[in-house]
N, C-alpha and C positions, 0 to 999 in steps of 0.2 A: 499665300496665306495658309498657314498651317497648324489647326486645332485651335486658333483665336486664345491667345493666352490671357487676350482682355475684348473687352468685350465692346469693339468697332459701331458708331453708330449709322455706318456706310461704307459700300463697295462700290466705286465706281467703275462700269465696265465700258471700254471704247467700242468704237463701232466696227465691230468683227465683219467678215466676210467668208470667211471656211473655216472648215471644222473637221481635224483628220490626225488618222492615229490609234494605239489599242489602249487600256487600259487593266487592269485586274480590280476587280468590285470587290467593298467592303462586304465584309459577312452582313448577312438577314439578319435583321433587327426581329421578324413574326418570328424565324427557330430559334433565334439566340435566347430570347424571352421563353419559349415555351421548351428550350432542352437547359437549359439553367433551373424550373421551377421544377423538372419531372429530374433531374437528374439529383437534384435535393431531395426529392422525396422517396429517391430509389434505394432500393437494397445495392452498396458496394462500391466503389469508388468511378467516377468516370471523367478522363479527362477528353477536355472540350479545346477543340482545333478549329480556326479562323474565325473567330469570336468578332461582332461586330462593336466596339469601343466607341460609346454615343453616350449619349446622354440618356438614352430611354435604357440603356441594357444596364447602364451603371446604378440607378436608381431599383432594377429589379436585384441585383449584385449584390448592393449594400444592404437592403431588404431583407435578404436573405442570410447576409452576416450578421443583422441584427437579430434576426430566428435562430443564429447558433449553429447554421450552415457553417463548416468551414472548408473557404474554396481558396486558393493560393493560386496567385495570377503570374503569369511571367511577365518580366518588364514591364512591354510594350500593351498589356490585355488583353492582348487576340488570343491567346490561348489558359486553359486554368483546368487545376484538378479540384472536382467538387467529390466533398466525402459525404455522401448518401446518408441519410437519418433513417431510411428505411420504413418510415412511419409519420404521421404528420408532426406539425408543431402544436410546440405546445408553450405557453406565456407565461413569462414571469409575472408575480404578484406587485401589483396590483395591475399594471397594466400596461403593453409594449407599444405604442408610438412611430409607426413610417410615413417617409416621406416620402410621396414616388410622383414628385414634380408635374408631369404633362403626360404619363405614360400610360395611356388607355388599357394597354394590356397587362402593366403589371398591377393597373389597380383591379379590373376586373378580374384575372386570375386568381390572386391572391383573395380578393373579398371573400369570395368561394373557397380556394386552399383551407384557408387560417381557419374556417369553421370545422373542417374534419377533426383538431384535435383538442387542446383543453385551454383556457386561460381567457385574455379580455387584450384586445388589439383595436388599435384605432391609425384608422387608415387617414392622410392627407395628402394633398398634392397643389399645385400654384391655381389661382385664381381663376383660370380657363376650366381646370378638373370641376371645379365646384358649380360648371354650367352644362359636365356631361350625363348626361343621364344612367343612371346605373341602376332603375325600379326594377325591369323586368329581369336582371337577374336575382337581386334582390326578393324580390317575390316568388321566385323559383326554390330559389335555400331557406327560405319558410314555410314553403311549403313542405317541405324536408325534415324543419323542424328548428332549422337557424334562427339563433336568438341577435336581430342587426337592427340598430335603431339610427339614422338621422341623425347628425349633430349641427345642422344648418336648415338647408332646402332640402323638403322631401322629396326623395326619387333620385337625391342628387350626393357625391360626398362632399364632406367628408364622412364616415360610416365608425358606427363604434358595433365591433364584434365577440359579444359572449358565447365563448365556442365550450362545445360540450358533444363530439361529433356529429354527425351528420344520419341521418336515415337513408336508408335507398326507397324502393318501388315507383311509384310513377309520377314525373312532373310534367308541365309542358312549359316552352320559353316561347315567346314570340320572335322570328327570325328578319321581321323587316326590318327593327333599329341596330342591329349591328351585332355580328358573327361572333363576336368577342365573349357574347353571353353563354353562346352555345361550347364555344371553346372550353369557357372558363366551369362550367358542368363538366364536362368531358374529360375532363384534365383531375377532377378531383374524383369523378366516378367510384373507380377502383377502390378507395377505402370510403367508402361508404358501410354505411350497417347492415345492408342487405343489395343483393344489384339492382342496379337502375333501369331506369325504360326514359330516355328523356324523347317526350315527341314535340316537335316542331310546328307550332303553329303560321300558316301562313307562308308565305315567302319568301325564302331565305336568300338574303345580301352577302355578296362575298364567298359563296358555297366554297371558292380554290383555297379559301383559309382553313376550313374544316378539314379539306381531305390533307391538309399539312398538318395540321393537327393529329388527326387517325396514322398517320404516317411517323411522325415523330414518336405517338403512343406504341404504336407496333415495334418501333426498335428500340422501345425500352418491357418487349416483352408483353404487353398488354394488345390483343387483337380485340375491337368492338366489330360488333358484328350491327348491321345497320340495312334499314327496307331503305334505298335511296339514297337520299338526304332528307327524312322527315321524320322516322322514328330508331333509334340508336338505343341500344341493349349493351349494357359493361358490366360483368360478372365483376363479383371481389379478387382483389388480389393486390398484388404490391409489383410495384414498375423495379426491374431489375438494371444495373449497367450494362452496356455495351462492350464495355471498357472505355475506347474510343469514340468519341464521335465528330466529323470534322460538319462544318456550318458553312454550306455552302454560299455564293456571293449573294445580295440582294437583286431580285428582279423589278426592281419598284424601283432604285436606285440605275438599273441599267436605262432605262427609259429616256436619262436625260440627255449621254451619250448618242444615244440610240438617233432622238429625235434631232439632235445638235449635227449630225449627219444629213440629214436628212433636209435639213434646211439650209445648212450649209456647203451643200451639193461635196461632200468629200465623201470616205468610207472610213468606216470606223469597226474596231472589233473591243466588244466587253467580253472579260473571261472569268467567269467561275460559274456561270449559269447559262443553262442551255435545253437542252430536247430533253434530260432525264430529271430537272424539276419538276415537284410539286408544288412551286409557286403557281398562285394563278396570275400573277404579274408579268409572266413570259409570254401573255397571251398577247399584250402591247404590241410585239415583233408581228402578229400577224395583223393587228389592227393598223398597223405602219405599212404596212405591202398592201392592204384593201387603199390606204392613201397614195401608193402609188409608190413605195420608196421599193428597193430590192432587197431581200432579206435571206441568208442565210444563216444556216442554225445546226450547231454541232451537239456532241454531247455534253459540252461543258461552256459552251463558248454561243455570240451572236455577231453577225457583221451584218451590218446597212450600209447599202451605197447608194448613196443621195445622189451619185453625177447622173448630169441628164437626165433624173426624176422632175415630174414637176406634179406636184403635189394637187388633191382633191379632197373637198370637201364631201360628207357623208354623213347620213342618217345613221348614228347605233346607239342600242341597250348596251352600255358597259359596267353592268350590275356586277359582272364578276368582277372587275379589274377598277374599283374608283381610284384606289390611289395614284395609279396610272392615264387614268382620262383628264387627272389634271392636265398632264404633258398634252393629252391629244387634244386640250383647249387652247393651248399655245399655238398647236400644230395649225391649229384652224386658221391663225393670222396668216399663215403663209399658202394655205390652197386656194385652189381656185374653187368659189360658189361657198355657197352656205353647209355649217356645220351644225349637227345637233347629235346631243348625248344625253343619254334618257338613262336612267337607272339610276342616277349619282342622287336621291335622299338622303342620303346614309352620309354626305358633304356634311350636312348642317350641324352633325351632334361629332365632326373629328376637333384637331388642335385649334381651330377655327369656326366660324360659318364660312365654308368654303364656296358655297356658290354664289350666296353673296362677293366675298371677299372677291374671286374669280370675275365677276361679272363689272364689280368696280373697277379693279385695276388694268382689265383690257379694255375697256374704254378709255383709261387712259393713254393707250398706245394708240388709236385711234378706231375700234372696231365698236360694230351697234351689235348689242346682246340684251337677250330676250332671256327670262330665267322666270322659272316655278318651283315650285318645292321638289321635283322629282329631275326637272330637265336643264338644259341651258344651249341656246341657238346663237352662234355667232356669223357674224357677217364681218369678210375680214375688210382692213382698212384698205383706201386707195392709194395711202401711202404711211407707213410708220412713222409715228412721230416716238420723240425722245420723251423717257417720266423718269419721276422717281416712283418708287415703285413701294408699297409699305407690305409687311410683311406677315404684320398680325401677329407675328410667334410663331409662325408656321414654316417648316422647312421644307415641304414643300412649294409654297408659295416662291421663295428664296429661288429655289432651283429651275422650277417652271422660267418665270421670268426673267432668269437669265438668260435662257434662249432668245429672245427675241434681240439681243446685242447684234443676234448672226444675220439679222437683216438689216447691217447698216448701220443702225442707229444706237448711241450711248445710251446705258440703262444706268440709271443710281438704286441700289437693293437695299434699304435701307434691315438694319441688324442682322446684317448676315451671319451672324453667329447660329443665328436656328438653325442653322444646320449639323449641328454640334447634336441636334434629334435622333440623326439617322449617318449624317453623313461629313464626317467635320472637316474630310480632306476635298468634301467638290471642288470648292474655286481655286484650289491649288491643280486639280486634276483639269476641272474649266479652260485655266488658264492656259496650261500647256498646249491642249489640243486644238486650242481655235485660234486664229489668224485673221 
């Protein structure tokens, strides 16, 4: 199945037994997003090498065509040349209009972006956006000086933006509902009216997204200097091209592989991420080897060899890595003793309620789980049984679940299309490597 040309309201997967073989990973959906917005606002032209082609990077894409960005894609859209504005945008009269469907980060980026230059923008995205909270950045770019009012639920978009730039000197964002806020500051810094100080209230979720952030800003010329990760200092200036920049694979995407190894006692190798990532999603490989699997790790590349591992259950904070501990709540069906993973809050406000949603649908495979607003404890089954499986809109969801095929038992995924999120070619890649 390949990019779902229409849109399937199931995938039926049979009852696998191994899972072996390499792969090459699609591009990061985190850099594709945040080197598409900085490479639009940069002085000079830069083209962009192993683009991830999804649904969330398309939506930031078109976005940006609509702002008068003009980027020319090749064929296929892994690759494109973005011609640099060099200064923010600015909106036509009376008022410009985006769509950015389900796509966390291009709405939060942008809500912040769009205020640096001049005009009136109104942001929208599908029925799930209009349940994520968007206040504390929100309140952060008023305190700045951003003119952003509510066109629904307050706290929530859709968001209408009267932009007239932005101020610098000092705000703060709180870091426990999701990193995306702090990004989405971070990213628009630099043409600010005067430099910024943004400090960090509290606890910050996801900290491995920031320093991909600061990493992607630095090779467009802009270094933040920063106490930590709690108070962050960005001078004025203007993000310059690279020329080039190639977009390495996704680490949040290898996991599934990763894990499909792992349980399915083969070896497997993902290639385009590895030991010289700033993902914090490659941290999974090491959380997979405290489970017991074997893991090696190159500069660009990962291999797990599940023969002869027999997996364990474990106590961890995977605050850094949630998009990842989905996987490692899968993993749980298959170890021996009980699992718990603490740190996942930040579940309840993504494409879904994810610990809910999590907590539902491995019951249906047959395992007892215990969940709170921050945690989720599984207790695997004494035997799998076969489900359908729902999906919520969630591609992750999709993808986790599929694994559990490799124990035997037939899975139905219901709308497998979500994967078209992040990742549109899985069940084609799924299918080849498992047995």
């Amino acid at each position: 199945m390949n990019d779902f040309q229409f849109r399937p309201s199931f995938i039926q997967l049979p009852a696998y037994h191994s899972f072996e073989g390499s792969l090459c990973l699609p591009g990061s959906k985190s850099i594709t997003n945040r080197v598409f917005l900085i490479s639009a606002l940069a002085e000079g032209t830069t083209t962009l090498k192993n683009l991830l082609k999804s649904d969330d990077t398309r939506y930031m894409g078109e976005a940006l065509k609509q702002l008068g960005v003009k980027i020319d894609f090749s064929d296929d859209y892994t690759n494109a040349v973005v011609e640099g504005h060099g200064k923010p945008f600015d909106g036509p009269s009376p008022a410009i209009e985006l769509f950015l469907g389900n796509a966390g980060t291009a709405m939060r980026s942008l809500t912040a972006a769009l205020t640096l230059g001049w005009g009136k923008f109104i942001l929208r995205g599908e029925e799930r956006m209009s349940e994520r909270p968007i206040r504390d950045l929100v309140d952060a770019l008023r305190t700045l000086g951003a003119d952003i009012k509510y066109l629904e639920s307050d706290g929530y978009p859709p968001v209408r933006i009267k932009a007239d730039g932005l101020e610098g000197g000092d705000v703060s964002v709180r870091g426990n509902i999701s990193s995306q806020y702090l990004t989405a500051l971070l990213i628009c810094a630099p043409y600010c009216k005067a430099p910024l100080h943004i400090h960090v209230e509290g606890e910050l979720i996801s900290a491995p997204y920031i320093e991909l952030t600061l990493d992607v800003m630095k090779r467009f010329g802009i270094d933040v200097r920063h106490d930590g990760l709690t108070d962050f200092y960005v001078s004025q200036g203007c993000y310059k091209s690279p020329g080039t920049f190639f977009v390495e694979g996704d680490a949040s995407s290898a996991s599934y592989p990763l894990a499909a190894a792992a349980i399915g006692k083969g070896k497997v190798r993902v290639v385009g991420v590895g030991s010289e990532s700033h993902q914090g999603d490659v941290g999974f490989a090491k959380v997979l080897e405290k489970m017991g699997a074997k893991i090696t790790i190159g500069p660009d590349w990962m291999e797990c060899d599940g023969r002869g591992c027999e997996l364990k259950g474990l106590d961890m904070n995977l605050n850094d890595i949630p998009d990842a501990a989905m996987t490692v709540s899968v993993l749980a069906l298959f170890a021996k003793g009980r699992t718990t993973i603490r740190g996942i809050g930040s579940w309840r406000v993504k494409e879904t309620d994810r610990i809910a949603a999590i907590s539902a649908e491995l019951q249906k495979v047959g395992a007892r789980v215990v969940a709170d607003m921050d945690s989720i404890t599984i207790d695997p089954p004494e035997q799998l049984q076969p489900a359908t499986i729902e999906t919520y809109n969630d591609h992750r969801m999709a993808m986790c679940f599929s694994l559990v095929s490799l124990g035997g038992v037939p899975m139905k995924i219901l709308d497998p299309a979500c994967v078209n999120k992040t990742y549109p070619h899985f069940f084609e890649d799924f299918g080849r490597l498992a047995q």
